[in-house]
PDB file of N, CA, C and O in Angstrom, chain B, residues numbered from 101:
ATOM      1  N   UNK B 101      36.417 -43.878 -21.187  1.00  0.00           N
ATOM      2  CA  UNK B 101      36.116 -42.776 -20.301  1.00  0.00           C
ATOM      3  C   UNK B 101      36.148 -41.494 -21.127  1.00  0.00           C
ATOM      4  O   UNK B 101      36.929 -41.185 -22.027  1.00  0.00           O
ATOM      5  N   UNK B 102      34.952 -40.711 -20.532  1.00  0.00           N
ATOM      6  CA  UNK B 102      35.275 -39.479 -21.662  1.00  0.00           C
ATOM      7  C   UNK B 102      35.784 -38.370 -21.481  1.00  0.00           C
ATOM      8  O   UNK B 102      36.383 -38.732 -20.468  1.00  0.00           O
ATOM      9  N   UNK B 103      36.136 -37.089 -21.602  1.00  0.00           N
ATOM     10  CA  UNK B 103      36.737 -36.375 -21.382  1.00  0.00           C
ATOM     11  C   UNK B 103      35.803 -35.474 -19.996  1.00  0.00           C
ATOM     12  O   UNK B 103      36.617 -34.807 -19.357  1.00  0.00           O
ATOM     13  N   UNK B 104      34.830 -35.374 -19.620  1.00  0.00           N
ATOM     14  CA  UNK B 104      33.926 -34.911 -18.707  1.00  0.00           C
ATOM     15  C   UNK B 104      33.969 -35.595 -17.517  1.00  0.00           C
ATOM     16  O   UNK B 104      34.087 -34.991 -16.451  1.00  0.00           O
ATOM     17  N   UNK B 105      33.851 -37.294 -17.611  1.00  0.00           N
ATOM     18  CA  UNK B 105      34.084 -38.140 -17.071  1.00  0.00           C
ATOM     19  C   UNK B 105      35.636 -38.244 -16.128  1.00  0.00           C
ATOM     20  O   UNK B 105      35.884 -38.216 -14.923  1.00  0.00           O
ATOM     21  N   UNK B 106      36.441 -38.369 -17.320  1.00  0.00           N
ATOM     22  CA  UNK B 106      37.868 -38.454 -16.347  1.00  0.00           C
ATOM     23  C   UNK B 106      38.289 -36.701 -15.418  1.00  0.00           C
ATOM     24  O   UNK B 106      38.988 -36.513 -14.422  1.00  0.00           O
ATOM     25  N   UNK B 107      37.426 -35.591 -16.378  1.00  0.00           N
ATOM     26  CA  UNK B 107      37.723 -34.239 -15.518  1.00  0.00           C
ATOM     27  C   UNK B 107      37.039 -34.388 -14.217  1.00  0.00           C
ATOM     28  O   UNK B 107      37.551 -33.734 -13.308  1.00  0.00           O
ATOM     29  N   UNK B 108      35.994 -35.099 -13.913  1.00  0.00           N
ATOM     30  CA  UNK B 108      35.367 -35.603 -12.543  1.00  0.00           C
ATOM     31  C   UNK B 108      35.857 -36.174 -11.409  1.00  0.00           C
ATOM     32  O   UNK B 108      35.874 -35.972 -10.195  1.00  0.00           O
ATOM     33  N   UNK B 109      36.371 -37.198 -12.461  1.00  0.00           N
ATOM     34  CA  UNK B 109      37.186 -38.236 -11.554  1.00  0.00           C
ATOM     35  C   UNK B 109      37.903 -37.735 -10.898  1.00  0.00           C
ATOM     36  O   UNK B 109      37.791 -37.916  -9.686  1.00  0.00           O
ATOM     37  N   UNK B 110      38.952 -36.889 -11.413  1.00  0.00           N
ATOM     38  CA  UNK B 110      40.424 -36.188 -11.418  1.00  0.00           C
ATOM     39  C   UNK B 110      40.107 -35.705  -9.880  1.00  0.00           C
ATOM     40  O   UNK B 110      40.972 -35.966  -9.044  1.00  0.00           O
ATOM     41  N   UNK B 111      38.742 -34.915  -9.391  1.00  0.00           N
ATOM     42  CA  UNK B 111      39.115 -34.217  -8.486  1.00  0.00           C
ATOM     43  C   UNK B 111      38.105 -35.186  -7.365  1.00  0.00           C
ATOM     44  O   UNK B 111      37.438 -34.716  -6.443  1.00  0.00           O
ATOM     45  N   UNK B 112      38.187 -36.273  -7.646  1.00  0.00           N
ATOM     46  CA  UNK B 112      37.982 -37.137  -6.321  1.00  0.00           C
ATOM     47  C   UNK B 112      38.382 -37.310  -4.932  1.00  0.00           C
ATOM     48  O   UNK B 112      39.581 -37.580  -5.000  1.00  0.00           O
ATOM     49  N   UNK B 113      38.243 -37.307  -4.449  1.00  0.00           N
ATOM     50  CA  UNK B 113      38.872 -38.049  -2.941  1.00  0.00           C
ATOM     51  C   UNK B 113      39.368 -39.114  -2.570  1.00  0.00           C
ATOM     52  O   UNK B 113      40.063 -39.400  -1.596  1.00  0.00           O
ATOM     53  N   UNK B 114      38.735 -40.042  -3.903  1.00  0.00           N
ATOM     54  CA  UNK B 114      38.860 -41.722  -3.567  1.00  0.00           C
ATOM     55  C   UNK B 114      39.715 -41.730  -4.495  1.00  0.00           C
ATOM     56  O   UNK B 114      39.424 -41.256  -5.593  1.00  0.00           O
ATOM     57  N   UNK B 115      41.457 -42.492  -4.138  1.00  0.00           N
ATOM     58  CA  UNK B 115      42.874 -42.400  -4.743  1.00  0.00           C
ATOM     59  C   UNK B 115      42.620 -42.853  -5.897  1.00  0.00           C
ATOM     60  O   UNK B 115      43.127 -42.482  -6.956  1.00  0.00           O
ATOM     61  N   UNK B 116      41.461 -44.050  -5.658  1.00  0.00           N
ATOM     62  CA  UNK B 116      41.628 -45.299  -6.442  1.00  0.00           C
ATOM     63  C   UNK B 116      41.202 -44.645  -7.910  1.00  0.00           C
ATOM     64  O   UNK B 116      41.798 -44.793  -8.977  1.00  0.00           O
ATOM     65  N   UNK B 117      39.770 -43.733  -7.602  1.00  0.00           N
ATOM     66  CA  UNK B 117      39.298 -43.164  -8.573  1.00  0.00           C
ATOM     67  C   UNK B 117      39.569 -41.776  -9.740  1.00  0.00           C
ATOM     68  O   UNK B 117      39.099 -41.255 -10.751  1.00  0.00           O
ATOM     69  N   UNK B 118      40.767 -41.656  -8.669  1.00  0.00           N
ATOM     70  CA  UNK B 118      41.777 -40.550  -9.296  1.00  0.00           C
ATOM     71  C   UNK B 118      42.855 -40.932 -10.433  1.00  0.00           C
ATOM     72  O   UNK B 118      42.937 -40.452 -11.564  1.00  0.00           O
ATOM     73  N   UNK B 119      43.672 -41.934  -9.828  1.00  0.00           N
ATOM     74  CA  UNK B 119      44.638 -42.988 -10.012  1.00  0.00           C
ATOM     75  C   UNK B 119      44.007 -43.552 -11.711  1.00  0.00           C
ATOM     76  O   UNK B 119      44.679 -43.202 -12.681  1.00  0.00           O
ATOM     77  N   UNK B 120      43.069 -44.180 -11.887  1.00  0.00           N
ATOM     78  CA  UNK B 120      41.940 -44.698 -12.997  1.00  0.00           C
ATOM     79  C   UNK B 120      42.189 -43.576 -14.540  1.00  0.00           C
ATOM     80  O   UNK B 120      42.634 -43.607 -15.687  1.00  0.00           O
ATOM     81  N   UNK B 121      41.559 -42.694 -13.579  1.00  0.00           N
ATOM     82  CA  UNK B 121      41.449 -40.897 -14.944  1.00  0.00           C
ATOM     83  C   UNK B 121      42.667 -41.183 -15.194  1.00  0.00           C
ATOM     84  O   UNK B 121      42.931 -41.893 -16.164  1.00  0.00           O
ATOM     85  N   UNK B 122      43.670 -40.679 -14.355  1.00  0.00           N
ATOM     86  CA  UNK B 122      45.187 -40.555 -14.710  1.00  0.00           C
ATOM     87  C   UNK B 122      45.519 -41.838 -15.663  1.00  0.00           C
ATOM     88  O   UNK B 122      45.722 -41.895 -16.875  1.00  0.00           O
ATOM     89  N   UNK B 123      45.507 -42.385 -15.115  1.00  0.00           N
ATOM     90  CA  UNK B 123      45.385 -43.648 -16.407  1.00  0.00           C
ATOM     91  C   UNK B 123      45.031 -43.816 -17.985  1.00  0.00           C
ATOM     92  O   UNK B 123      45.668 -44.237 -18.950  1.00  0.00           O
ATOM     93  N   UNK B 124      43.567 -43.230 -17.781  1.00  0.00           N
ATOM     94  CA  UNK B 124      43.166 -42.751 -19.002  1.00  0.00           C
ATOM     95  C   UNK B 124      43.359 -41.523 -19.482  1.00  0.00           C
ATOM     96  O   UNK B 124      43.142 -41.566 -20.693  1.00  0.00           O
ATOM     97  N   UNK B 125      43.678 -40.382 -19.121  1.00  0.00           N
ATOM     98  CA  UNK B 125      44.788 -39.223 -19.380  1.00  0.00           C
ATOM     99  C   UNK B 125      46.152 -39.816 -20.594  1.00  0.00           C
ATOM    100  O   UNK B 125      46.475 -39.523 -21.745  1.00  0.00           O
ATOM    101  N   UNK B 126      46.623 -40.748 -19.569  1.00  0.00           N
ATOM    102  CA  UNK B 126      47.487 -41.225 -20.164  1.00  0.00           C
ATOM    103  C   UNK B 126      47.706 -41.622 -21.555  1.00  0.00           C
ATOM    104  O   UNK B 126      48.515 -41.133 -22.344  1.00  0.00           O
ATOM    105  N   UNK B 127      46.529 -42.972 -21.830  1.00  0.00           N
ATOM    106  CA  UNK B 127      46.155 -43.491 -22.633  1.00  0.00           C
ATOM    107  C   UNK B 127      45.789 -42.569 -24.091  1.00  0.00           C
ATOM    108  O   UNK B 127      46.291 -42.769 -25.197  1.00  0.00           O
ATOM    109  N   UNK B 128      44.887 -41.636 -23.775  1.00  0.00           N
ATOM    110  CA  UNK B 128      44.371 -40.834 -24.521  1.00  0.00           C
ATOM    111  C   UNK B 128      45.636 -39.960 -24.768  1.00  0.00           C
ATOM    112  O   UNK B 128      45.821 -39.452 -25.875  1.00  0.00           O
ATOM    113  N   UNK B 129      46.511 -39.784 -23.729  1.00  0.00           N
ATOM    114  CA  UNK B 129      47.799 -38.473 -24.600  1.00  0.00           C
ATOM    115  C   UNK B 129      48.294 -39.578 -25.727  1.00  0.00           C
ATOM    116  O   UNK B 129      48.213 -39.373 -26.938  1.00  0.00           O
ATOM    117  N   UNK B 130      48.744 -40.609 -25.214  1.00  0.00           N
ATOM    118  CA  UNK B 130      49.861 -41.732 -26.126  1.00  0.00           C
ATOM    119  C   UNK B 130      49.061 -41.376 -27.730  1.00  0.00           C
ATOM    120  O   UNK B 130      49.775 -40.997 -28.659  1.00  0.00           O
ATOM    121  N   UNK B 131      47.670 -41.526 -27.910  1.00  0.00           N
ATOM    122  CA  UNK B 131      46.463 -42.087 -28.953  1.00  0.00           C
ATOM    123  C   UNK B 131      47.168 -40.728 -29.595  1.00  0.00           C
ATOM    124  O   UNK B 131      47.978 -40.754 -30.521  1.00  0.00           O
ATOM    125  N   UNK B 132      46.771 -39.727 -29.026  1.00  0.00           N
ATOM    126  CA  UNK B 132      47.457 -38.024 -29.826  1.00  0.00           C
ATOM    127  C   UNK B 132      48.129 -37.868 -30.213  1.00  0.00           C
ATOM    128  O   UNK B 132      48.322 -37.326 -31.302  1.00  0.00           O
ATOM    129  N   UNK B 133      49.111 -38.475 -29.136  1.00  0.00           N
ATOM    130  CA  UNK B 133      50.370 -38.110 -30.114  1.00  0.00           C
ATOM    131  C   UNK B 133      50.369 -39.238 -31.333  1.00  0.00           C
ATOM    132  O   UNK B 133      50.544 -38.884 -32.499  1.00  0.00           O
ATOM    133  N   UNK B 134      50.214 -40.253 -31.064  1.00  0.00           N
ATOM    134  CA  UNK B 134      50.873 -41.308 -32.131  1.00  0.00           C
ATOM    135  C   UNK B 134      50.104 -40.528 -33.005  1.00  0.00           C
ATOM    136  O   UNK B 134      50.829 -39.647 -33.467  1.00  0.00           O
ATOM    137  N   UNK B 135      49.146 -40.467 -33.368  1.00  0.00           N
ATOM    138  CA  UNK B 135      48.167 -39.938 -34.721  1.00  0.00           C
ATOM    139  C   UNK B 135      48.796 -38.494 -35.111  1.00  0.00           C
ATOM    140  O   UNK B 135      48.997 -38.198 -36.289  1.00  0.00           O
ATOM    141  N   UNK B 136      49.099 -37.595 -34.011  1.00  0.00           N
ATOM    142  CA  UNK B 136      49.779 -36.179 -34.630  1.00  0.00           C
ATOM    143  C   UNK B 136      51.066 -36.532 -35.464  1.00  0.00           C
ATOM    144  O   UNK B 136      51.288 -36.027 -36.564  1.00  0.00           O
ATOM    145  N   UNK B 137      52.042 -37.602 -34.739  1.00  0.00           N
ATOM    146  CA  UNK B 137      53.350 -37.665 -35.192  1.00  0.00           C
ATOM    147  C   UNK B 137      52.968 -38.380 -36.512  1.00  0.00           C
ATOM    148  O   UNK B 137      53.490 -37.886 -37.511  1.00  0.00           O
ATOM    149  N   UNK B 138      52.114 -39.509 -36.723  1.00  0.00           N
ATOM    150  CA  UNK B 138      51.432 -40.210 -37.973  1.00  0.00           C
ATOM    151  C   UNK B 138      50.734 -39.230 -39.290  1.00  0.00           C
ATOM    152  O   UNK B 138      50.519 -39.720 -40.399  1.00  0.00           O
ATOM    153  N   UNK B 139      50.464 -37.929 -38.982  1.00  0.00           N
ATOM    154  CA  UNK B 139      50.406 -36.446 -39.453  1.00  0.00           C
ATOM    155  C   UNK B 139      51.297 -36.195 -40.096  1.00  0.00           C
ATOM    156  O   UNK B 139      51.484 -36.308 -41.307  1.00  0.00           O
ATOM    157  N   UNK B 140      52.162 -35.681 -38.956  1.00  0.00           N
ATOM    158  CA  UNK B 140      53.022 -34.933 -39.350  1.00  0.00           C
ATOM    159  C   UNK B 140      54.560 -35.542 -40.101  1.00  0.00           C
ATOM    160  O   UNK B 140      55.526 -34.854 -40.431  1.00  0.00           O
ATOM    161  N   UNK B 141      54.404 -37.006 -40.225  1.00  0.00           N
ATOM    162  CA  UNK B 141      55.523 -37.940 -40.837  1.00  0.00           C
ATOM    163  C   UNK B 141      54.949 -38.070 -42.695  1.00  0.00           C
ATOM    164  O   UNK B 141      55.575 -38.195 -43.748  1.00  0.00           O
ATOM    165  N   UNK B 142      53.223 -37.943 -42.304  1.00  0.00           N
ATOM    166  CA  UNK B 142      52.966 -37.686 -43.739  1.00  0.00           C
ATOM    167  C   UNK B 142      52.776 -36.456 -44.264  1.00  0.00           C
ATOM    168  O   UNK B 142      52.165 -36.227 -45.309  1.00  0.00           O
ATOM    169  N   UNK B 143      53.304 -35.637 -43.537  1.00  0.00           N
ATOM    170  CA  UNK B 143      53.191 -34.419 -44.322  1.00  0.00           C
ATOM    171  C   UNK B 143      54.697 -33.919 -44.116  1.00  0.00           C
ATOM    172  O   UNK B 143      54.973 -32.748 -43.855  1.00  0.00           O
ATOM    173  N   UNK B 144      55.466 -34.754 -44.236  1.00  0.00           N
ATOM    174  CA  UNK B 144      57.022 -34.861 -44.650  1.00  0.00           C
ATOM    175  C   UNK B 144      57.920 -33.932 -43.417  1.00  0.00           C
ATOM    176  O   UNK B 144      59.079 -33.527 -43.331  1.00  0.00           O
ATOM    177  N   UNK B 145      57.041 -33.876 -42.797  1.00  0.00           N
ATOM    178  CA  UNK B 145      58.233 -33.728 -40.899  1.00  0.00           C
ATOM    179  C   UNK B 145      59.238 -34.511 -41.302  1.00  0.00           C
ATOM    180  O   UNK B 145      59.389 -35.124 -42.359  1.00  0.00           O
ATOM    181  N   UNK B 146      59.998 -34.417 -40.224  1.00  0.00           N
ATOM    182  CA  UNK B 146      61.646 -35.161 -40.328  1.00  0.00           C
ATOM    183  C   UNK B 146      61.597 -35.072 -38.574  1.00  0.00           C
ATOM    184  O   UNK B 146      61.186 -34.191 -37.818  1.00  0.00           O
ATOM    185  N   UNK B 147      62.289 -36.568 -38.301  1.00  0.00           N
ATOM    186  CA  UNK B 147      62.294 -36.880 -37.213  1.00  0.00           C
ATOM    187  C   UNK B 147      63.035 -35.518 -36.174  1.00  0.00           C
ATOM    188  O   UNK B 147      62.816 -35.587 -34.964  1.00  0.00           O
ATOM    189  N   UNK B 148      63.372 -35.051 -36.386  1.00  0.00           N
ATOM    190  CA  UNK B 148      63.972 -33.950 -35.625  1.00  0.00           C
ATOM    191  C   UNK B 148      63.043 -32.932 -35.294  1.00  0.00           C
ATOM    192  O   UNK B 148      62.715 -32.767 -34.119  1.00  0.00           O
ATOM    193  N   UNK B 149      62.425 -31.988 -36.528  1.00  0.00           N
ATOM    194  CA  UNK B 149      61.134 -31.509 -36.156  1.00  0.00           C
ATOM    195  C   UNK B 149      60.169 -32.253 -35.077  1.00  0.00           C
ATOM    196  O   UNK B 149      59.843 -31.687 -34.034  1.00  0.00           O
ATOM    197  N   UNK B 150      59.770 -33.469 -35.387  1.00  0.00           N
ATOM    198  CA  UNK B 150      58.763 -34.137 -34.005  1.00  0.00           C
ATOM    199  C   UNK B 150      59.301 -34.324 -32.781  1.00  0.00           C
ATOM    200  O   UNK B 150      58.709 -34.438 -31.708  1.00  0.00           O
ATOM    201  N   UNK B 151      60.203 -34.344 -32.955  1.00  0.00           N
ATOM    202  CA  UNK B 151      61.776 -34.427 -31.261  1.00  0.00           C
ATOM    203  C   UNK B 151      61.546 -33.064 -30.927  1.00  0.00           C
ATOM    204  O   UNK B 151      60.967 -32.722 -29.897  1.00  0.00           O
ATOM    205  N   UNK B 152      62.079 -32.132 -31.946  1.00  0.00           N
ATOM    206  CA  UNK B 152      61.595 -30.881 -31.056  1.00  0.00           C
ATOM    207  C   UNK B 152      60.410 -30.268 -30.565  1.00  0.00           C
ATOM    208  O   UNK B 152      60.384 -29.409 -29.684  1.00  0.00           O
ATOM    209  N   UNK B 153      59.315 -30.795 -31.236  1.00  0.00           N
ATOM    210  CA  UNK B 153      57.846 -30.680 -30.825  1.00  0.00           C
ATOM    211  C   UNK B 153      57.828 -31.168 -29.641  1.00  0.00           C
ATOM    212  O   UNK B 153      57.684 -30.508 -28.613  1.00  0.00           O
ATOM    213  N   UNK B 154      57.971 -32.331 -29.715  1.00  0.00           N
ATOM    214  CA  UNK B 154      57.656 -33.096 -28.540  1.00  0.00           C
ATOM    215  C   UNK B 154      58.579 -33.148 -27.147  1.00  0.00           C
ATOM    216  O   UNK B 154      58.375 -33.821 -26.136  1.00  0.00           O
ATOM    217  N   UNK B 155      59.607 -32.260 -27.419  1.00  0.00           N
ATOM    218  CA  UNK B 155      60.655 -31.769 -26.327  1.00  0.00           C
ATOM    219  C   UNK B 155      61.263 -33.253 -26.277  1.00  0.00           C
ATOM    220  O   UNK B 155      61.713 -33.723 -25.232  1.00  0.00           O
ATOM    221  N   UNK B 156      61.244 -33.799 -27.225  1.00  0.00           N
ATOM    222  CA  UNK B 156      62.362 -35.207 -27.163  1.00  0.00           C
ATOM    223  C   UNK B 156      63.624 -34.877 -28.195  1.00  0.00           C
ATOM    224  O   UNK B 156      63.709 -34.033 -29.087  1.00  0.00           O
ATOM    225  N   UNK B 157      64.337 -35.627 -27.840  1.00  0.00           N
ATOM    226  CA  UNK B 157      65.513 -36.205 -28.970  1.00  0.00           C
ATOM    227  C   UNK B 157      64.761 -36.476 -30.641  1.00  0.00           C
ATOM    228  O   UNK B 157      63.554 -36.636 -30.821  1.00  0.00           O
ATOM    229  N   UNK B 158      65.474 -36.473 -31.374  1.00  0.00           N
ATOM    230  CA  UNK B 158      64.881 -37.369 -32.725  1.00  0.00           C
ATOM    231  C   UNK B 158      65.169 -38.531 -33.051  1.00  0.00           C
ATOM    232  O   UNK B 158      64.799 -39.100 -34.078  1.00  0.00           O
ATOM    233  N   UNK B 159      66.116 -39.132 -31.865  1.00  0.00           N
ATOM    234  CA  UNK B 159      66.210 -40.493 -32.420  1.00  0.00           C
ATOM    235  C   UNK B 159      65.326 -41.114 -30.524  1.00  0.00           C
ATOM    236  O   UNK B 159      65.432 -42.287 -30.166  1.00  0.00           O
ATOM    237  N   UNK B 160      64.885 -40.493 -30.017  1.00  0.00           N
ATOM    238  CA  UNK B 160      63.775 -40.900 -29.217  1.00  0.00           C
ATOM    239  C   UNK B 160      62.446 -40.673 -29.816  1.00  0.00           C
ATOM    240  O   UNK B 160      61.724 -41.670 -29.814  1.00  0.00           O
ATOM    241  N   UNK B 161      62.107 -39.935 -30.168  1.00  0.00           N
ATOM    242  CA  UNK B 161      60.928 -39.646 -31.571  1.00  0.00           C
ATOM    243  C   UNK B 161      60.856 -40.931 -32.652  1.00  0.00           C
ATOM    244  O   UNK B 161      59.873 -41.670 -32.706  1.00  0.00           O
ATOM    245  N   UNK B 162      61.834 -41.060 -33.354  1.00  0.00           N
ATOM    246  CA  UNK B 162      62.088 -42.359 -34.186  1.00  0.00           C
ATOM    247  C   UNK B 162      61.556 -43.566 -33.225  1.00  0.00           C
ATOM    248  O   UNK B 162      60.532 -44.134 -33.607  1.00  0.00           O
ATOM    249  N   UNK B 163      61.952 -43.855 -32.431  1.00  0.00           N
ATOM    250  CA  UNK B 163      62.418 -44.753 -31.300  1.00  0.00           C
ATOM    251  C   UNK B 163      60.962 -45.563 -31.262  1.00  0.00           C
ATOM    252  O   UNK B 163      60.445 -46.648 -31.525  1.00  0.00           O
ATOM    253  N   UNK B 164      60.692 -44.268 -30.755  1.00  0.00           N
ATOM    254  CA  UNK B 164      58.731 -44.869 -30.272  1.00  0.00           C
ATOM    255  C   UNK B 164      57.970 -44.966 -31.152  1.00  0.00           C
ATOM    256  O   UNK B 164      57.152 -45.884 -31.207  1.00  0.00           O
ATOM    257  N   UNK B 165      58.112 -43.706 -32.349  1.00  0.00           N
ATOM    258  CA  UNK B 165      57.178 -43.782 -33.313  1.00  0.00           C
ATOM    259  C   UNK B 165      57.424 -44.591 -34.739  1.00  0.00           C
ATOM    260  O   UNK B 165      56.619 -45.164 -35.474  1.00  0.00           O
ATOM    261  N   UNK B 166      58.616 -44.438 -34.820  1.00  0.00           N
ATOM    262  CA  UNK B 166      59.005 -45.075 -36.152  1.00  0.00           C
ATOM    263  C   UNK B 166      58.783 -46.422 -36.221  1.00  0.00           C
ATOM    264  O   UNK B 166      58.775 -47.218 -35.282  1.00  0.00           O
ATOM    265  N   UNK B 167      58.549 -46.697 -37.721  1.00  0.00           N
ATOM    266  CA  UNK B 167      58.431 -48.610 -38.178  1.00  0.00           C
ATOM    267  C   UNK B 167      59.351 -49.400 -38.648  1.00  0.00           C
ATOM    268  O   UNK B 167      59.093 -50.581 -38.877  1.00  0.00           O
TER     269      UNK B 167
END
């Protein structure tokens, strides 16, 4: 779904078709972040910096993103 697409959806009437975008909203934030935090781990961030970016903890940052 593309970004035009799910802004459409979003202001539907039909739950089902609302419910869907949000979904892919979703999907597409997770894709961002993992690749920003995958950034910013190679350009020598420290788990604490991405915790505070991301208004998380750093060992919730680690948690999700780390290998």
């Amino acid at each position: 779904m593309e970004t035009r697409d799910i802004s459409e959806r979003l202001r539907s009437h039909d739950p089902a078709v609302g419910l869907r975008a949000v979904g892919a909203l979703h999907r597409l934030a997770e894709q961002v972040e993992a690749a920003s935090v995958a950034r910013a781990r190679e350009q020598g961030w420290s788990w604490e910096q991405i915790g505070d970016a991301l208004g998380v903890s750093r060992q919730s940052a680690h948690t999700k993103h780390g290998k």
